[in-house]
NULO-155171 format. One record per residue (C-alpha): residue number from 1; x, y, z. Coordinates in steps of 0.05 Angstrom, whole numbers, plus 5000, padded with zeros to 4 digits. Example, Ala and Ser with C-alpha at 12.3 -4.5 7.8 and 13.67 -1.06 7.14 Angstrom:
<sites>
1|5246|4910|5156
2|5273|4979|5143
</sites>
This chain:
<sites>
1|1284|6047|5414
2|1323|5981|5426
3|1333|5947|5490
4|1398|5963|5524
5|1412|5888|5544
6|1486|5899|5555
7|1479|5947|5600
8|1415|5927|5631
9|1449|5851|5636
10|1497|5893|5686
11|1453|5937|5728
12|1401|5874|5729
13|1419|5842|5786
14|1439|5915|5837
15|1360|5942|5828
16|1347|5931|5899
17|1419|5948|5929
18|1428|6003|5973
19|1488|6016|5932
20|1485|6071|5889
21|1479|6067|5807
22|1515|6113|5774
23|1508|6121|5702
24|1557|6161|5655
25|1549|6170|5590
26|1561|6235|5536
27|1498|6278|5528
28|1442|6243|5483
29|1483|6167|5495
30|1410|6143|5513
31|1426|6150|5591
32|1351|6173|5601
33|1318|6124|5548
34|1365|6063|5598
35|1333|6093|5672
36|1261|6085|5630
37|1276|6015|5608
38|1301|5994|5688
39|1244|6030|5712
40|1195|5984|5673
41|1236|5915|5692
42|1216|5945|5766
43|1147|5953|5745
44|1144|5890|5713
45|1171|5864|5783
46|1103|5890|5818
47|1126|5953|5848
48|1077|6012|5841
49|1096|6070|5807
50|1072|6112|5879
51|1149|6081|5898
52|1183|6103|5831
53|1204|6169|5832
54|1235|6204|5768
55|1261|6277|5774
56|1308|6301|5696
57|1347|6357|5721
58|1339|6384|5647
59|1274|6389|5649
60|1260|6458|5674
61|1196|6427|5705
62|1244|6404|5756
63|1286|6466|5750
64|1273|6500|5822
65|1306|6436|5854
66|1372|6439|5834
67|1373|6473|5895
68|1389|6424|5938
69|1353|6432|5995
70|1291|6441|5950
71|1312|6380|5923
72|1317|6344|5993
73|1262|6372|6020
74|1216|6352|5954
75|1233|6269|5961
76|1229|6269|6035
77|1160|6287|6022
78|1143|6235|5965
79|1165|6185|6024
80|1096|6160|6045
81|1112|6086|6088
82|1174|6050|6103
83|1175|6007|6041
84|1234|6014|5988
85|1226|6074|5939
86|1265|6072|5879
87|1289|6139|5871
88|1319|6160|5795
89|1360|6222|5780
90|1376|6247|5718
91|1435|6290|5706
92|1447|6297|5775
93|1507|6355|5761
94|1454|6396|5745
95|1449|6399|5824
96|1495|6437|5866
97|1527|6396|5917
98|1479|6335|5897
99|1534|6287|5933
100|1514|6306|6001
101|1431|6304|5988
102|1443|6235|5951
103|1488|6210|6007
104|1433|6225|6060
105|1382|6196|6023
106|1421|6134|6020
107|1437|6135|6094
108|1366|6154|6116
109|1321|6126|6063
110|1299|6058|6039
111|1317|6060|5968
112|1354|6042|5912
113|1383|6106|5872
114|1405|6108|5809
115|1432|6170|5776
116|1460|6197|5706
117|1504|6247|5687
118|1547|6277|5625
119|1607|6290|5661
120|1664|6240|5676
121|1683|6284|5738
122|1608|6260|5767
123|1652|6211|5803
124|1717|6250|5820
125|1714|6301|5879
126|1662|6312|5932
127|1626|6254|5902
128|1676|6202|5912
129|1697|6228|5978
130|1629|6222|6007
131|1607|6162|5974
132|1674|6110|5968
133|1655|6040|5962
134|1579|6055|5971
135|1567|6060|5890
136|1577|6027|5836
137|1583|6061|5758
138|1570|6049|5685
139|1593|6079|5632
140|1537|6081|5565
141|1559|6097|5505
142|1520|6118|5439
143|1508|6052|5392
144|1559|6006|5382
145|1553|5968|5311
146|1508|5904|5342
147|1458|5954|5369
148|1448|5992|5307
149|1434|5934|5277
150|1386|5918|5317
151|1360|5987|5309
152|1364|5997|5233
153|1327|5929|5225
154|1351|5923|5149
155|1354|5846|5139
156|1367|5860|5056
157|1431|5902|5063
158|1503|5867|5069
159|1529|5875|5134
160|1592|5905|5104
161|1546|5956|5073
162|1512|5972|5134
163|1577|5978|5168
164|1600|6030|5117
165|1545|6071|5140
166|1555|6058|5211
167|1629|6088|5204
168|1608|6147|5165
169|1532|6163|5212
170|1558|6135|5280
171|1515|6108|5340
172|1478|6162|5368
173|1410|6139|5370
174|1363|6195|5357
175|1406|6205|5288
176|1367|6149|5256
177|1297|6190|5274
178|1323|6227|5210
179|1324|6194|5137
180|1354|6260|5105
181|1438|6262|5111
182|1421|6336|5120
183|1379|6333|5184
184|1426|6281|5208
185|1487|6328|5198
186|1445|6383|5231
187|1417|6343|5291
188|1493|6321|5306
189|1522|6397|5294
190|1464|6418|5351
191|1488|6364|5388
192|1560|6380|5386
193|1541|6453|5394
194|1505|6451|5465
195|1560|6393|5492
196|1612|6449|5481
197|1574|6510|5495
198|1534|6476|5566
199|1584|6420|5582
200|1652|6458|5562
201|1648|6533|5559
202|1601|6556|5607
203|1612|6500|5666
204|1686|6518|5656
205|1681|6585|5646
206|1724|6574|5578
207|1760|6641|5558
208|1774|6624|5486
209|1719|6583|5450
210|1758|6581|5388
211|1820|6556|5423
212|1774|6492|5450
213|1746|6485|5378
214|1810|6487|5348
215|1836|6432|5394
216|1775|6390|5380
217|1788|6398|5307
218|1859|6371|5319
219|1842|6313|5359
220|1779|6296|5304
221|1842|6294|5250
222|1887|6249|5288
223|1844|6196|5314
224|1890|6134|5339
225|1953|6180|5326
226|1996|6186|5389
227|1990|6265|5418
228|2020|6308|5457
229|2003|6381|5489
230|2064|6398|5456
231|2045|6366|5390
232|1973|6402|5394
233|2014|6469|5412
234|2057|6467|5345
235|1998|6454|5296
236|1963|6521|5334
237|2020|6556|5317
238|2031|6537|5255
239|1962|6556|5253
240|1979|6622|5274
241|1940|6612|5345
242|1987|6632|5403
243|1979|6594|5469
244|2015|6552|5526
245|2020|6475|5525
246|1984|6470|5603
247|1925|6514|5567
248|1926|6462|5514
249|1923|6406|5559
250|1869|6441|5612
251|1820|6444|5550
252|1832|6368|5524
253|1814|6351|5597
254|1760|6389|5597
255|1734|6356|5532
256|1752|6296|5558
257|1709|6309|5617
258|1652|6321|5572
259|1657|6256|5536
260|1670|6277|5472
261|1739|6243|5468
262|1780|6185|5509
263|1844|6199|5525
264|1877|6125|5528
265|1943|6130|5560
266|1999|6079|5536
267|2018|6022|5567
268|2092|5987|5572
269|2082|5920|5566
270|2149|5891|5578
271|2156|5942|5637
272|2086|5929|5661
273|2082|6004|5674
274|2033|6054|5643
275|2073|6107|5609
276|2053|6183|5628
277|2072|6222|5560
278|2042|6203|5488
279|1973|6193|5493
280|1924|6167|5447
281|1850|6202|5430
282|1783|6162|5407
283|1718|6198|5388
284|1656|6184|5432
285|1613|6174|5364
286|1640|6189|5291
287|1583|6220|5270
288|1615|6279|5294
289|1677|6266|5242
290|1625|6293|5194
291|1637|6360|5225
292|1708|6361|5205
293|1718|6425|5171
294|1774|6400|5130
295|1769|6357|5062
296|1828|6308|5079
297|1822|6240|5061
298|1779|6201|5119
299|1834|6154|5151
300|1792|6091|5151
301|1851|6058|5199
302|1835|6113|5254
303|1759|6096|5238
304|1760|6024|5256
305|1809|6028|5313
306|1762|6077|5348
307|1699|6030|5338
308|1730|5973|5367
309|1757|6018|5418
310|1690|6035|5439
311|1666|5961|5434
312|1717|5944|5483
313|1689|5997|5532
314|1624|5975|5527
315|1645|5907|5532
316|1663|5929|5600
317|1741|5926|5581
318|1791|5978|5607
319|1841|5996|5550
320|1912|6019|5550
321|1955|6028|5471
322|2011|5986|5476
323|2081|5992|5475
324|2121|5937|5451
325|2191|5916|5438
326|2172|5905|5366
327|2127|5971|5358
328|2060|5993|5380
329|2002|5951|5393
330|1929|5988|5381
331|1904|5960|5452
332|1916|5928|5508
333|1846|5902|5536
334|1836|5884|5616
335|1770|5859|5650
336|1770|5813|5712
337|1835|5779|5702
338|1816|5768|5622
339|1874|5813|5572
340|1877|5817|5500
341|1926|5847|5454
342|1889|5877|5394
343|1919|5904|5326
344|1868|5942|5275
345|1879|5948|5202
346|1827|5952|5147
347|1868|5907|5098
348|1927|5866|5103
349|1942|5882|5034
350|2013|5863|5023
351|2071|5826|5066
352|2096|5888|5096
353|2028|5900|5126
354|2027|5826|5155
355|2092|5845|5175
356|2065|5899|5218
357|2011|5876|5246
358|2037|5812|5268
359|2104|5829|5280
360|2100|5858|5346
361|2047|5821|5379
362|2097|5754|5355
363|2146|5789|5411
364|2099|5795|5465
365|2129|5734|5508
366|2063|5708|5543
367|2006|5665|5532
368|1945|5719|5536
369|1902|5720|5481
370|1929|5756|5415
371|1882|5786|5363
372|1888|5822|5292
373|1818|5859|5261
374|1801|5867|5196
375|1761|5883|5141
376|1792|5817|5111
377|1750|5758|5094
378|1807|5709|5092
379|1830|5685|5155
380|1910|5699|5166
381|1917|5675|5236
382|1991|5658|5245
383|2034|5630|5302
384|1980|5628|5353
385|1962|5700|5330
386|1886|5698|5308
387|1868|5742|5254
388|1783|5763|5241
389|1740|5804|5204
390|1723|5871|5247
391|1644|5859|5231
392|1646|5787|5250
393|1679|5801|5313
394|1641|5865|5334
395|1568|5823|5317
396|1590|5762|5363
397|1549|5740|5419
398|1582|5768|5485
399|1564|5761|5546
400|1581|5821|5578
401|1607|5827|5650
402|1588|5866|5699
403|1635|5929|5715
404|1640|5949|5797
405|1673|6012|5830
</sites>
């Protein structure tokens, strides 16, 4: 397994804050493999592994604490002096009411927590409630393009070959244990079976399984299309599925939740407002495309918009789809004062694509930075509009920020 610098670069500097780390990511991101890479940098740091404590809430070893005064009652007594224990919690949702035991071990401890979870609501609720302003979170995602790289290793391959691959197998890390597309397809249908079946249907108590398939199946076919509950509701019954728009958009939350999609909500630029109708939906990993069970044509647009909508995110970049006075604009990119205005296309094949693409970032009436991806290798930056190729740009060197609560 590969180093997780850009996140590690983040969390780096907070191990011995009594802040505490929270760590989001969808199931099988790599969220444990990242706690086992910080708890060696605190090794390496001369702390004894007598203050390192490590419970996996999935493990069933563990299993009788997700009661949580078990659970309490269990580190209290791994508490030997009054030295700082680094305490490590994975899957923490796993624990009823874990906001209040984590909250009194950071009032009452000497520690530095960190805890992981597959749920985006880990820091809505109870949790934040308890625990404003005393914790700081990351989100991990599954491989972006410069890790799997890194991963894959293959030095003799075009990197335009190897990113064909990458759109087609995605980034979830234990896919690449498997040579065989066949095991890879199979590990990722497993995977996508026990997000919906644990994280989905039976922590939500999900009446119609088939509905929340059905509505995953939609949102896989319109990648980067702007949606609508009422949109989703038509193709169900044209589908011949009967149901209400709120059901529709209680189960895209709930998938949302999950991490299996982003909803990215659109964002008036001249207004300066974010817009609350007509959202956009982007794919935690595209392996999962592979479990389409249509034959359409893959939509290779929707493909590379949602990998560099991911590489924005784990850039540390908060995202918004732009609305323009000249037409939409694929993203509009925040972090720390820094914005971009990104278009994606895989070719600009002809002058009414230029057109496009260009046209309404060339109305956007500021000076922030203004950026068209590609599959392109000729360079058609244009009135202060720059123009690169999409595996150039997603294999630069970044030095990525650090993201606070």
């Amino acid at each position: 397994m590969i180093k997780r610098e850009r996140y590690l670069s983040r969390i780096r500097g907070t191990y011995d804050s009594d802040l505490i780390k929270v760590i989001i990511g969808i199931r099988r991101s790599g969220k444990s493999v990242l706690l086992g890479q910080i708890m060696q940098e605190i090794r390496d740091r001369g702390i004894g592994d007598d203050h390192i404590i490590y419970l996996n809430f999935e493990d069933y070893s563990y299993d009788e604490y997700t009661d949580p005064k078990l659970f309490h009652k269990y580190i209290k007594s791994q508490i030997k002096d009054k030295a700082k224990y680094y305490l490590f919690f994975d899957e923490i949702q796993e624990v009823e009411n874990f906001e209040k035991v984590i909250n009194s071990f950071r009032a009452t401890l000497n520690s530095s927590i960190f805890i992981t979870g597959s749920n985006s609501k880990l820091l809505a609720g109870n949790f934040s409630t308890r625990l404003s302003g005393r914790y700081l979170h990351y989100r991990i995602l599954p491989l972006v393009f410069s890790e799997y790289l890194e991963l894959i290793g293959d030095v003799s391959t075009s990197k335009d070959k190897l990113f064909d691959n990458y759109l087609h197998s995605g980034g979830m890390p234990q896919i690449y244990a498997f040579n065989d597309g066949y095991e890879r397809k199979l590990y990722l249908t497993d995977l996508y079976n026990s997000i919906i079946l644990k994280d989905i249907i039976t922590r939500h108590d999900i009446k119609d399984p088939n509905l929340l398939n059905r509505i995953v199946q939609f949102l896989m076919e319109n990648i980067g299309q702007i949606t609508s509950g009422n949109s989703i509701a038509g193709y169900l019954k044209n589908e011949r599925i009967s149901t209400t728009v709120n059901t529709v958009l209680n189960y895209a939350d709930r998938i949302g939740e999950a991490m299996v999609f982003d909803k990215v909500s659109r964002y008036d630029i001249r207004g300066k407002k974010v817009l609350a109708t007509l959202d956009k939906y982007y794919i935690s990993d595209l392996g999962f495309l592979q479990l389409k069970k249509s034959q359409i044509e893959e939509k290779q647009g929707g493909r590379l918009e949602n990998i560099v909508y991911n590489e924005l995110i784990s850039r540390g970049f908060a995202v918004n789809a732009g609305k323009a006075i000249g037409g939409e604009v694929d993203f509009v990119a925040t972090r720390f004062g820094e914005l971009q205005y990104i278009q994606v296309a895989e070719y600009l094949s002809s002058d009414a694509v230029l057109k496009r693409e260009f046209g309404s970032l060339r109305k956007i009436d500021d000076n922030f930075k203004k950026l068209v991806l590609t599959r392109d290798h000729t360079d058609y930056s244009r009135a202060g509009i720059e123009q690169r190729n999409i595996v150039d740009w997603l294999t630069d060197t970044e030095t990525f920020l650090p993201q606070f609560s």
